[in-house]
PyMOL Python script that loads the backbone (N, CA, C, O; Angstrom):
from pymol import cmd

cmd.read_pdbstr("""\
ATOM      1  N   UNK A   1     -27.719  -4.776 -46.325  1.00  0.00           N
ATOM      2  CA  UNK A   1     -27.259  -3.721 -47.198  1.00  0.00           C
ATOM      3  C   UNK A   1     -27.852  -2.383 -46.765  1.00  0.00           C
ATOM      4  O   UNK A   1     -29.017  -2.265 -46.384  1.00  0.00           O
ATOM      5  N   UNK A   2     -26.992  -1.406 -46.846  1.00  0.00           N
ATOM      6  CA  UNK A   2     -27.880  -0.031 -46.557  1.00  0.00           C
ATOM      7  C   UNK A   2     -27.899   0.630 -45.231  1.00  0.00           C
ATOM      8  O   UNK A   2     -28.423   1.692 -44.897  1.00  0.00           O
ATOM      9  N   UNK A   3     -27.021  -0.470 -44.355  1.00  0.00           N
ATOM     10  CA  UNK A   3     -27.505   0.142 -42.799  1.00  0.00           C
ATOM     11  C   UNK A   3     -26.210   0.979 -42.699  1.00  0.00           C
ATOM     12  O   UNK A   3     -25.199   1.148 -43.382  1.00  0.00           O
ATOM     13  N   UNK A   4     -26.809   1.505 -41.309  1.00  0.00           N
ATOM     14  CA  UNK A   4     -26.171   2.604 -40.613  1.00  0.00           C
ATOM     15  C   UNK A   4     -26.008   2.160 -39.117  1.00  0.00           C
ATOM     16  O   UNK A   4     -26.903   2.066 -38.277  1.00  0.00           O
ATOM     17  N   UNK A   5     -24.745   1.923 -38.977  1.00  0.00           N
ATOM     18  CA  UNK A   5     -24.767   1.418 -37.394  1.00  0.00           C
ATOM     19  C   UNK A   5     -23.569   2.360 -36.527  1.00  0.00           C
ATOM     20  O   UNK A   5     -22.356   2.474 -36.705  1.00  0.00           O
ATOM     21  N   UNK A   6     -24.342   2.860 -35.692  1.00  0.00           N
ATOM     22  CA  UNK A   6     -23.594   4.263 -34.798  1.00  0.00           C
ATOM     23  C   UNK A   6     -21.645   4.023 -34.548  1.00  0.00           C
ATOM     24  O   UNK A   6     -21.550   2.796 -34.518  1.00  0.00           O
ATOM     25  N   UNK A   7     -21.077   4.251 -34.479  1.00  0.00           N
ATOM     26  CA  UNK A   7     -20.078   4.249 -33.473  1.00  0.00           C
ATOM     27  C   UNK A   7     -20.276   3.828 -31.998  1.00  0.00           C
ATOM     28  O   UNK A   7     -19.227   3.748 -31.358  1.00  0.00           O
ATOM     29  N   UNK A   8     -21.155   3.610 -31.488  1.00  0.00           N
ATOM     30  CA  UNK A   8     -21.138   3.739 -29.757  1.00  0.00           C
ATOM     31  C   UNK A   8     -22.427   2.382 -30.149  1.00  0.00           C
ATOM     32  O   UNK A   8     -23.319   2.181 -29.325  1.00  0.00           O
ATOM     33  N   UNK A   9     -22.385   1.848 -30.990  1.00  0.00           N
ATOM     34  CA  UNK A   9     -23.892   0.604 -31.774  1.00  0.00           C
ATOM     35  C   UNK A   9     -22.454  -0.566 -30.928  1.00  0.00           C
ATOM     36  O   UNK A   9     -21.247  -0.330 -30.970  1.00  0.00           O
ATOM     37  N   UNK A  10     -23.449  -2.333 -29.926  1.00  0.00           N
ATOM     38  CA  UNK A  10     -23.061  -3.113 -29.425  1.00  0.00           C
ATOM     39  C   UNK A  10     -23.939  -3.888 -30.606  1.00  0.00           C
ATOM     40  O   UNK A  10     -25.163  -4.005 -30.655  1.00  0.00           O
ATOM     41  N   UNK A  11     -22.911  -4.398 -31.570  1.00  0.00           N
ATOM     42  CA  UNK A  11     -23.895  -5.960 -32.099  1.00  0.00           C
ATOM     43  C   UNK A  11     -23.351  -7.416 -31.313  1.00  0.00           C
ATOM     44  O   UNK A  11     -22.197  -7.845 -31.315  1.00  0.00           O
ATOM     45  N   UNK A  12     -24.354  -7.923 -30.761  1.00  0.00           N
ATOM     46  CA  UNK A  12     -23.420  -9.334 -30.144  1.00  0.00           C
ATOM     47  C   UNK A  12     -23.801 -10.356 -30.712  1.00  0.00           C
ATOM     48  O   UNK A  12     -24.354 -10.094 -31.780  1.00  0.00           O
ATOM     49  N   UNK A  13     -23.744 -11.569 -30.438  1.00  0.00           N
ATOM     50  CA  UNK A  13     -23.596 -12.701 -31.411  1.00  0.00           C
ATOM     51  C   UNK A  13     -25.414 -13.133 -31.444  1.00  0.00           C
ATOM     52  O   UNK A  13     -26.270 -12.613 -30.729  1.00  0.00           O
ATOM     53  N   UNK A  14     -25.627 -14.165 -32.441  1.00  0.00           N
ATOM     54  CA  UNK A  14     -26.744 -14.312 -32.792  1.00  0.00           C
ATOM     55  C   UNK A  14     -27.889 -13.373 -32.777  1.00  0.00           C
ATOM     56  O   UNK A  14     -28.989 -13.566 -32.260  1.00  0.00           O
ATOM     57  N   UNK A  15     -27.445 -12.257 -33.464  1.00  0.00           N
ATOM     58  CA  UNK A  15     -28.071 -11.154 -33.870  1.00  0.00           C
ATOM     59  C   UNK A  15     -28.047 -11.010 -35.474  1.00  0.00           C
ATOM     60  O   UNK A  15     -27.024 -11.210 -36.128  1.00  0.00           O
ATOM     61  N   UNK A  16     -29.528 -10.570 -36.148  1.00  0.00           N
ATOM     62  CA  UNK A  16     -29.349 -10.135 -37.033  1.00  0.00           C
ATOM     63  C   UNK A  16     -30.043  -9.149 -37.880  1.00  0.00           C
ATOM     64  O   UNK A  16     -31.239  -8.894 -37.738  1.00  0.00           O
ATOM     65  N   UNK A  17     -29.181  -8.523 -38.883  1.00  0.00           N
ATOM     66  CA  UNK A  17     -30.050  -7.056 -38.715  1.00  0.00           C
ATOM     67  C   UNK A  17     -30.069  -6.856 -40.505  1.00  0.00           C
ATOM     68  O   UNK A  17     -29.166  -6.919 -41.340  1.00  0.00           O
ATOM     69  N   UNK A  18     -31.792  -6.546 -40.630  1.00  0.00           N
ATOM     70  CA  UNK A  18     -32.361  -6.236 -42.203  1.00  0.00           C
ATOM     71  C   UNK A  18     -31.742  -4.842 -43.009  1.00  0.00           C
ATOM     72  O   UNK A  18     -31.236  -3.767 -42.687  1.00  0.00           O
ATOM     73  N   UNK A  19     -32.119  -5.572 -44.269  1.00  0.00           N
ATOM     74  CA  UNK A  19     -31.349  -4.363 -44.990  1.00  0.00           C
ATOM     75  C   UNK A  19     -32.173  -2.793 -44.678  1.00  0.00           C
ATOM     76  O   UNK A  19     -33.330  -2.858 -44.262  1.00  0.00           O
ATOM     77  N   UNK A  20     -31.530  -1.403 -44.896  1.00  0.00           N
ATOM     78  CA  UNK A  20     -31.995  -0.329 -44.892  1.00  0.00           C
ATOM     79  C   UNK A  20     -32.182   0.498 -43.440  1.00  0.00           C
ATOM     80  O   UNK A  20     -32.597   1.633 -43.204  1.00  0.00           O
ATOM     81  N   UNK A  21     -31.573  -0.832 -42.372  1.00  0.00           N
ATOM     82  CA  UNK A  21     -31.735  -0.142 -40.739  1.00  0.00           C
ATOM     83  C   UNK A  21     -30.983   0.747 -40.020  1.00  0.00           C
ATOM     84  O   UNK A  21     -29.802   0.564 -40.316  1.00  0.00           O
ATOM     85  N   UNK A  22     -31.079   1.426 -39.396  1.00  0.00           N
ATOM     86  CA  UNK A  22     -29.971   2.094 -38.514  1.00  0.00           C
ATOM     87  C   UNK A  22     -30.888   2.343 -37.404  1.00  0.00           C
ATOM     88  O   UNK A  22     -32.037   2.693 -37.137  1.00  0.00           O
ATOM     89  N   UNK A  23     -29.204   1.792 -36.641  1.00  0.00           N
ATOM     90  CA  UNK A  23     -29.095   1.807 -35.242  1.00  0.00           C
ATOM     91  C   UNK A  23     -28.343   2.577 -34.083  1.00  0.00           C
ATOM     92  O   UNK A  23     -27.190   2.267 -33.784  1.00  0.00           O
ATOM     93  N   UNK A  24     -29.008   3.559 -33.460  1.00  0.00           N
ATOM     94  CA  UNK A  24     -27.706   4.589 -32.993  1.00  0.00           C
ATOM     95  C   UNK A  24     -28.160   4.324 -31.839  1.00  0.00           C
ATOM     96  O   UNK A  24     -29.368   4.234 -31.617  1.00  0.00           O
ATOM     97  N   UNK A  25     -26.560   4.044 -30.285  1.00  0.00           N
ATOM     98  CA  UNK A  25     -26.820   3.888 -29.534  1.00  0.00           C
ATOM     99  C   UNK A  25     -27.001   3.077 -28.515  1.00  0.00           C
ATOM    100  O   UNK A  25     -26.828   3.271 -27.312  1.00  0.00           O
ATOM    101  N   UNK A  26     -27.464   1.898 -29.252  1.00  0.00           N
ATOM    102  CA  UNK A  26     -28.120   0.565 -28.179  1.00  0.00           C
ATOM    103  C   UNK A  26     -27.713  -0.261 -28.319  1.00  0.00           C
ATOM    104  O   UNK A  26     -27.604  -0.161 -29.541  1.00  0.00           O
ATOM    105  N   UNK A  27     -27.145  -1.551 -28.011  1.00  0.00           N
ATOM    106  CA  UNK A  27     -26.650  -2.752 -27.727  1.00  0.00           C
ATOM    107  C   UNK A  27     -28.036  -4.099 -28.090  1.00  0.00           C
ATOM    108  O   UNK A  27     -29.040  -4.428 -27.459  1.00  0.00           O
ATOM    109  N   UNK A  28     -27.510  -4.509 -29.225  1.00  0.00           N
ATOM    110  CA  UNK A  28     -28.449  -5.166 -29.248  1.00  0.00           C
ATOM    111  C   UNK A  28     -27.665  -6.744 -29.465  1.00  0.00           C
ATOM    112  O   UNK A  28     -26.671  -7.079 -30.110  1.00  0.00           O
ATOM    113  N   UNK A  29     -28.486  -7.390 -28.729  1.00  0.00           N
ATOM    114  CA  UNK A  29     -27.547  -9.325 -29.011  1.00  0.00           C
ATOM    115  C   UNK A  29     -29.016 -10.439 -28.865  1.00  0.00           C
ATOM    116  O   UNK A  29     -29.985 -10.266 -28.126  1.00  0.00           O
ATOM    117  N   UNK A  30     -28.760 -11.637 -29.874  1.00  0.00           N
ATOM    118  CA  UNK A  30     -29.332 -12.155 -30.115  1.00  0.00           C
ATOM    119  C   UNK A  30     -30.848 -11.913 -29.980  1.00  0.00           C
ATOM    120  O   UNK A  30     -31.736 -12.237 -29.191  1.00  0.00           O
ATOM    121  N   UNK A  31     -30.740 -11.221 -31.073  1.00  0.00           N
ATOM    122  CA  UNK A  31     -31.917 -10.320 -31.365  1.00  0.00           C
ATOM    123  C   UNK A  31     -32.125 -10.363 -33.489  1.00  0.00           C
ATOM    124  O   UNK A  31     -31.179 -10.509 -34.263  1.00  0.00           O
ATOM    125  N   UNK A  32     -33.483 -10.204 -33.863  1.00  0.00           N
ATOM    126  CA  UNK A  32     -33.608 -10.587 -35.265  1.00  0.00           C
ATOM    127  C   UNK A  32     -34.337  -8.952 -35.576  1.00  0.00           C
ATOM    128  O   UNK A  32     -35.472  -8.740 -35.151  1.00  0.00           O
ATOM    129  N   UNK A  33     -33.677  -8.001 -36.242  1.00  0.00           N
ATOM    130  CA  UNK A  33     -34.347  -6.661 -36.611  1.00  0.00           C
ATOM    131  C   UNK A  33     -34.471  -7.016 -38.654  1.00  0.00           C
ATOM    132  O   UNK A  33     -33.630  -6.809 -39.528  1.00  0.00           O
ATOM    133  N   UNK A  34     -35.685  -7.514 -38.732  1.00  0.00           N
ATOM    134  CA  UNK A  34     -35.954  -7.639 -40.106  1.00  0.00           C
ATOM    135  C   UNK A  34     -35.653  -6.658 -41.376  1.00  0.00           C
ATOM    136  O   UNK A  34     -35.003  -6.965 -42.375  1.00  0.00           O
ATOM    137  N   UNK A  35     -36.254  -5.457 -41.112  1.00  0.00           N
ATOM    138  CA  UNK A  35     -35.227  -4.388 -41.864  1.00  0.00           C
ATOM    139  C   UNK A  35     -36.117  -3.216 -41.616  1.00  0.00           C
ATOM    140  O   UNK A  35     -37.025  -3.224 -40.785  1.00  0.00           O
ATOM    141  N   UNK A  36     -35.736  -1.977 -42.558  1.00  0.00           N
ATOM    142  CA  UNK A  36     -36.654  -0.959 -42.609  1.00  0.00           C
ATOM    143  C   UNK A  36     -36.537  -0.432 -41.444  1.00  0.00           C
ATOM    144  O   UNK A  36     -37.441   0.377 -41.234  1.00  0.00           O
ATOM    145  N   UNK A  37     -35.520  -0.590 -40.258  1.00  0.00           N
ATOM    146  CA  UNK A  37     -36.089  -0.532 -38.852  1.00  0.00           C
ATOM    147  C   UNK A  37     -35.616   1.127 -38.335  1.00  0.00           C
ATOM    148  O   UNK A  37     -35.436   1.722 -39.398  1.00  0.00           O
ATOM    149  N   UNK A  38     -35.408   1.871 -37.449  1.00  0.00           N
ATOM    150  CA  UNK A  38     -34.403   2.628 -36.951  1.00  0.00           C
ATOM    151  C   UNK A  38     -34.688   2.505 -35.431  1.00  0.00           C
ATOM    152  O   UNK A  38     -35.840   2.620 -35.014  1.00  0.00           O
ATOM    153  N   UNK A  39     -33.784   2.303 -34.717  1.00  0.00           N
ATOM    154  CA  UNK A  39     -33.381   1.657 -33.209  1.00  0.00           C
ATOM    155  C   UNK A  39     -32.791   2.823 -32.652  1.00  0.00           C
ATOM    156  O   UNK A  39     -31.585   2.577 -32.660  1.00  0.00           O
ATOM    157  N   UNK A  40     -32.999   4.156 -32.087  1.00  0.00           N
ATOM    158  CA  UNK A  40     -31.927   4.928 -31.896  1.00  0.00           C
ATOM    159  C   UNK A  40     -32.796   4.964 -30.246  1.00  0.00           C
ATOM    160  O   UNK A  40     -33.945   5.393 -30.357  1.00  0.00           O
ATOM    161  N   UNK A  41     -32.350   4.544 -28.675  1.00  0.00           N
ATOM    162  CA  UNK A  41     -32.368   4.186 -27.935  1.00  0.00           C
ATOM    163  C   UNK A  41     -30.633   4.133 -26.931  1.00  0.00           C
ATOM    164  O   UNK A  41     -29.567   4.132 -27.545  1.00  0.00           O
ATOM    165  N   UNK A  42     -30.668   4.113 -26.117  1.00  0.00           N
ATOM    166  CA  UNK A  42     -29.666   3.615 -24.984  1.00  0.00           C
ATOM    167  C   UNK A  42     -29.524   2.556 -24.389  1.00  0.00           C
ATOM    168  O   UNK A  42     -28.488   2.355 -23.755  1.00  0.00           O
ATOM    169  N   UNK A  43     -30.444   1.702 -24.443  1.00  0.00           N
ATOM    170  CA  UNK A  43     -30.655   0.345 -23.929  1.00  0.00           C
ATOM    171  C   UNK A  43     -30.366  -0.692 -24.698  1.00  0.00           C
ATOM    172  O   UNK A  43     -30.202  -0.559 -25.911  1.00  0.00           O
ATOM    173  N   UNK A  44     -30.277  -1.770 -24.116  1.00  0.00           N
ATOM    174  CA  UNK A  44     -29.446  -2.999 -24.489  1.00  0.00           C
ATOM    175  C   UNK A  44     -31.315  -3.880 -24.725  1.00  0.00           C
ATOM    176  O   UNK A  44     -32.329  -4.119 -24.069  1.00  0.00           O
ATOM    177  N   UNK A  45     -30.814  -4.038 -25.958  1.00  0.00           N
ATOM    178  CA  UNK A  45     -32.068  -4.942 -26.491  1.00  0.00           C
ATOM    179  C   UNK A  45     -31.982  -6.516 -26.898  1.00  0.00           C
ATOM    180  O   UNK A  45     -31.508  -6.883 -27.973  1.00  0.00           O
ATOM    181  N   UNK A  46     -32.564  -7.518 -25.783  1.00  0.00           N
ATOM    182  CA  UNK A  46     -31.572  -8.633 -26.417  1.00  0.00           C
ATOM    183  C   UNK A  46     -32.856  -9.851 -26.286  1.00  0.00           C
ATOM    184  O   UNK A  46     -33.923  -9.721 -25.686  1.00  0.00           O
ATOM    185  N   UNK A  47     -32.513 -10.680 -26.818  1.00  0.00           N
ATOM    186  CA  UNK A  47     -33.770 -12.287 -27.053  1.00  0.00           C
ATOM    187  C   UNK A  47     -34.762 -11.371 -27.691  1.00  0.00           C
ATOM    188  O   UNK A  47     -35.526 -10.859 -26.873  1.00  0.00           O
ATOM    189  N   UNK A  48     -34.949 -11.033 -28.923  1.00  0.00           N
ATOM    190  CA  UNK A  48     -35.703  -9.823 -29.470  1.00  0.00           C
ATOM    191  C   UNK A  48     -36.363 -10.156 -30.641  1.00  0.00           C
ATOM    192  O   UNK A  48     -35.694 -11.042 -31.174  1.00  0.00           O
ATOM    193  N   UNK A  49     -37.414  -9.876 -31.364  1.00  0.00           N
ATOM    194  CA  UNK A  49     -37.015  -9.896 -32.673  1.00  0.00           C
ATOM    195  C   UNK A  49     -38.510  -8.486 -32.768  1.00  0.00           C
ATOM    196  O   UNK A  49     -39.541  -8.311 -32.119  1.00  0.00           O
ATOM    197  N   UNK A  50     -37.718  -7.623 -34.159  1.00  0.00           N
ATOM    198  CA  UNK A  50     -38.439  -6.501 -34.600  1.00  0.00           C
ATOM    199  C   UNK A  50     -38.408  -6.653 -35.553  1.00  0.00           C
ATOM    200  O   UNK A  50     -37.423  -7.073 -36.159  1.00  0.00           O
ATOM    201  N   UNK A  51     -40.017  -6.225 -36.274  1.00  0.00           N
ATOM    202  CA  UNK A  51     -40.902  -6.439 -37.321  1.00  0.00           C
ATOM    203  C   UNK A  51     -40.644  -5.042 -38.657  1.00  0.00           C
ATOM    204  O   UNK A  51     -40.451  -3.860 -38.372  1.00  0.00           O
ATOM    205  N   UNK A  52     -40.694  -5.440 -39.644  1.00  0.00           N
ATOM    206  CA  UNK A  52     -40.246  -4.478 -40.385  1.00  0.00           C
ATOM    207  C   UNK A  52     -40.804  -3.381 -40.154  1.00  0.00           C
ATOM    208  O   UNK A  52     -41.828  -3.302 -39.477  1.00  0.00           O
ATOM    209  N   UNK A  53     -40.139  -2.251 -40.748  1.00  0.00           N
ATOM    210  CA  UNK A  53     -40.613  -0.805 -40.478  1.00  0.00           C
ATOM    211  C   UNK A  53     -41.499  -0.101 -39.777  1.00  0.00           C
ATOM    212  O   UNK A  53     -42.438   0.665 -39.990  1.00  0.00           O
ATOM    213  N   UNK A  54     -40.379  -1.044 -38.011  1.00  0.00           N
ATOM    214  CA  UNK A  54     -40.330  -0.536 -37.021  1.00  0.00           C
ATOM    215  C   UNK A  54     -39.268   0.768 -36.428  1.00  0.00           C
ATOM    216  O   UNK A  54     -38.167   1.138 -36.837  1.00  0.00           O
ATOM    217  N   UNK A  55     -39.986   1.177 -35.484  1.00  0.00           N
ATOM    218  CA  UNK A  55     -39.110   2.245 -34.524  1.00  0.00           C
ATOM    219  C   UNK A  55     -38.956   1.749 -32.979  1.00  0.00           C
ATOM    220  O   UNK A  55     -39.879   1.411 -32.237  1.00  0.00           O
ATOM    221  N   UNK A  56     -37.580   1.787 -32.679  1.00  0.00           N
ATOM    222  CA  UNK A  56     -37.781   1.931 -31.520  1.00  0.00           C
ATOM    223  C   UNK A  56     -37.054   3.558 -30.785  1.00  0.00           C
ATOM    224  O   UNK A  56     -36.089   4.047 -31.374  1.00  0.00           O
ATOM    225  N   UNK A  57     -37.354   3.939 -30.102  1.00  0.00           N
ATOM    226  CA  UNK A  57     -36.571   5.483 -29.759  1.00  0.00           C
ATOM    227  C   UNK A  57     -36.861   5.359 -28.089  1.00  0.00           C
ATOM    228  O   UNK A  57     -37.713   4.577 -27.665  1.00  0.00           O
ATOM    229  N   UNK A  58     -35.809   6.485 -26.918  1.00  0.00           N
ATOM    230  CA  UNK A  58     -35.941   6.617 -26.332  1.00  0.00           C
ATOM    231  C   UNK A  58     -37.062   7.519 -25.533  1.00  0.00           C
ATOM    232  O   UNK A  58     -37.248   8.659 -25.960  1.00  0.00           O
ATOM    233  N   UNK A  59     -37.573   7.215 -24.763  1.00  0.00           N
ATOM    234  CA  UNK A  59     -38.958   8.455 -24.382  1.00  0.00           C
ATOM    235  C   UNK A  59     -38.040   9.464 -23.084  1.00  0.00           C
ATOM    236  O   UNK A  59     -38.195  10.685 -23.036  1.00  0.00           O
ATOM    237  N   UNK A  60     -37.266   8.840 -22.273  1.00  0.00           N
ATOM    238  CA  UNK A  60     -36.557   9.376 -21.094  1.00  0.00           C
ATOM    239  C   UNK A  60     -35.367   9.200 -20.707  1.00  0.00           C
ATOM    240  O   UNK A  60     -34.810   8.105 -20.629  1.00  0.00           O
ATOM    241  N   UNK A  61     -34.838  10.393 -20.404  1.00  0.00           N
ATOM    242  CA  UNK A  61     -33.623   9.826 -20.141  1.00  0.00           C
ATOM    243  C   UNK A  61     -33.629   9.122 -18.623  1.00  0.00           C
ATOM    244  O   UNK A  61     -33.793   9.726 -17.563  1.00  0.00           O
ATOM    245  N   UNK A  62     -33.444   7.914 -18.767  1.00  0.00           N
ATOM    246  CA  UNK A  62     -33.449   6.616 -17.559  1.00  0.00           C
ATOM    247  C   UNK A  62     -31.998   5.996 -17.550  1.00  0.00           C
ATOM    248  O   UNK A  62     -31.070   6.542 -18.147  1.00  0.00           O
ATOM    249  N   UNK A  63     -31.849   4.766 -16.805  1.00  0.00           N
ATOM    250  CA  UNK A  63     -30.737   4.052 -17.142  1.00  0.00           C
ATOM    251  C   UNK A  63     -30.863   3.686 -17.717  1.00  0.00           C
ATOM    252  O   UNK A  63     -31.998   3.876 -18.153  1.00  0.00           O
ATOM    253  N   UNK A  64     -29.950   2.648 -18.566  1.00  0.00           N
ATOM    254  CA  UNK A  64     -29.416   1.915 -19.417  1.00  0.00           C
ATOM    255  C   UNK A  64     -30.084   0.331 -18.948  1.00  0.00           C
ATOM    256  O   UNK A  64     -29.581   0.028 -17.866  1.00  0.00           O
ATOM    257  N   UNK A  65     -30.888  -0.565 -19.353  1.00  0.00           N
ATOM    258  CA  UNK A  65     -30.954  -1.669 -19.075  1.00  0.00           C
ATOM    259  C   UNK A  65     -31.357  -2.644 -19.967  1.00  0.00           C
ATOM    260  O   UNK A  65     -31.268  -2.251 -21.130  1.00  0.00           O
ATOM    261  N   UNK A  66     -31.636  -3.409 -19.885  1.00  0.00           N
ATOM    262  CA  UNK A  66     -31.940  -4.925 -21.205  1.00  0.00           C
ATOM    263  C   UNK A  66     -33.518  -4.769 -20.865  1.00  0.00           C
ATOM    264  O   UNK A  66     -34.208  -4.694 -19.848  1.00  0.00           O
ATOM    265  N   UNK A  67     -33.730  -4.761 -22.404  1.00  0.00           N
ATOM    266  CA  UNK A  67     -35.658  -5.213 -22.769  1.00  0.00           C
ATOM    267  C   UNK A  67     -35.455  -6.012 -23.961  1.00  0.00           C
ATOM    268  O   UNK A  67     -34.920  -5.822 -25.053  1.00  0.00           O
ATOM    269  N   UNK A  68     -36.267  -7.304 -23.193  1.00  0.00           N
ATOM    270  CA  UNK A  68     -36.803  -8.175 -24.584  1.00  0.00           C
ATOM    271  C   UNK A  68     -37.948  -7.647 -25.186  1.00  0.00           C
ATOM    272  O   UNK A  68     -38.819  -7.128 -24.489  1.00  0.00           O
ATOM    273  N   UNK A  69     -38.061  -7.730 -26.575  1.00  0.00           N
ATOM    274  CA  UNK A  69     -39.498  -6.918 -27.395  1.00  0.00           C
ATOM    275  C   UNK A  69     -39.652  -8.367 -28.507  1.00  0.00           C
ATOM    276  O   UNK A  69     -38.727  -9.002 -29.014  1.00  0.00           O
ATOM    277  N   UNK A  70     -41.029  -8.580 -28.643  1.00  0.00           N
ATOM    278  CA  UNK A  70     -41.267  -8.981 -30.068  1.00  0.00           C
ATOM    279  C   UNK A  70     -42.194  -8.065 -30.488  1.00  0.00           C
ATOM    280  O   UNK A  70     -43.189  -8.028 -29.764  1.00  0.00           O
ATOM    281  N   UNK A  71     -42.195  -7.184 -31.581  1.00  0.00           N
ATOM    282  CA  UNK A  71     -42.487  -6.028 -31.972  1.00  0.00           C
ATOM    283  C   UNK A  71     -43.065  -6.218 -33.868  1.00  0.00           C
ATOM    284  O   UNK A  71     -42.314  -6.544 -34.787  1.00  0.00           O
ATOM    285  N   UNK A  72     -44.648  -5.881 -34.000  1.00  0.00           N
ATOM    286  CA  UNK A  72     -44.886  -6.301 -34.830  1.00  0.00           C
ATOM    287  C   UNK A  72     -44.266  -5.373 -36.287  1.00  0.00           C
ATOM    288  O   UNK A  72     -43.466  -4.470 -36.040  1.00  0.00           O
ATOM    289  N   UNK A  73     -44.613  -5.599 -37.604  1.00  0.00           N
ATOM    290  CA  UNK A  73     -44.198  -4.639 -38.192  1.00  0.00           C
ATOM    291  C   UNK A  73     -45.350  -3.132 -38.400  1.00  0.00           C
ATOM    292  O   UNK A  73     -46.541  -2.924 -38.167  1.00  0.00           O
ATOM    293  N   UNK A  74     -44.401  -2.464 -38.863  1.00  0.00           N
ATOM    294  CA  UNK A  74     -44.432  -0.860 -38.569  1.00  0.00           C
ATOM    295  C   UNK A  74     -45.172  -0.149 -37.412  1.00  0.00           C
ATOM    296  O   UNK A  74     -46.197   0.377 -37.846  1.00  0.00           O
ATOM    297  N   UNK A  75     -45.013   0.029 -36.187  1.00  0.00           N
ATOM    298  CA  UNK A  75     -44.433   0.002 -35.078  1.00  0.00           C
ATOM    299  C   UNK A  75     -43.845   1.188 -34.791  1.00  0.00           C
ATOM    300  O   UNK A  75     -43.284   1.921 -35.606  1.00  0.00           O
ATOM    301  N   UNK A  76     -44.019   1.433 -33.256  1.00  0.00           N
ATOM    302  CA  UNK A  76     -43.567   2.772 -32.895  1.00  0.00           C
ATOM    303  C   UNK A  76     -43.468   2.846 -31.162  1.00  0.00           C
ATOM    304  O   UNK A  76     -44.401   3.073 -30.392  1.00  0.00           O
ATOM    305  N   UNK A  77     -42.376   2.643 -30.902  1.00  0.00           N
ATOM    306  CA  UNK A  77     -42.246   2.332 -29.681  1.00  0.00           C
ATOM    307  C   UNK A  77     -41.040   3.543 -28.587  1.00  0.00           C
ATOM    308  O   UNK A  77     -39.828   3.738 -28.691  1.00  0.00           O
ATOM    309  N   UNK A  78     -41.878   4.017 -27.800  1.00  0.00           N
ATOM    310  CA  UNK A  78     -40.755   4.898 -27.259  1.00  0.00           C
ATOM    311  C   UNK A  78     -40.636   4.542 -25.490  1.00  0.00           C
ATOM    312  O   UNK A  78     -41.548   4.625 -24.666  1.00  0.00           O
ATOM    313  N   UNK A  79     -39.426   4.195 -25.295  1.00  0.00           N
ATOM    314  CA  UNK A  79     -39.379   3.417 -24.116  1.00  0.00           C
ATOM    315  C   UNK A  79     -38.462   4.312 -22.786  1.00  0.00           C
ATOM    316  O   UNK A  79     -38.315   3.792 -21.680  1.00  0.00           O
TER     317      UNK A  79
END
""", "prot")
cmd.dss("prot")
cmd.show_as("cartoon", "prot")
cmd.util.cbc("prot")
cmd.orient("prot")
């Protein structure tokens, strides 16, 4: 309930995502985002799971590629 998921947002299968999150940007698949989260990144985030009222954000503009994270809660990650 509550989320916000971009226009240009990849959800793929066995993914799942907590109430209150938004995600702009990133491709995320079989991946578990508990809630509270905001994901706004370019990269494809996948075999994952993020801990509540976490961040993940971009630090550079780089390519585009897949990172697995297990990411504890509240969290601050710029990749």
């Amino acid at each position: 309930m509550n989320c916000e998921i971009g226009p240009d947002v990849y959800v793929g299968p066995y993914s799942a995502i907590g109430d209150n999150t938004i995600i702009r940007g990133a491709e995320v698949e079989n991946t578990i985002i508990v809630g509270d989260c905001r994901i706004e990144c370019k990269k494809r985030i996948v075999d994952s799971l993020i801990g509540r009222n976490s961040q993940v954000n971009d630090s550079a503009n780089t390519q585009p590629r897949g990172s697995r994270l297990i990411v504890g809660e509240n969290t601050v990650i710029s990749m």
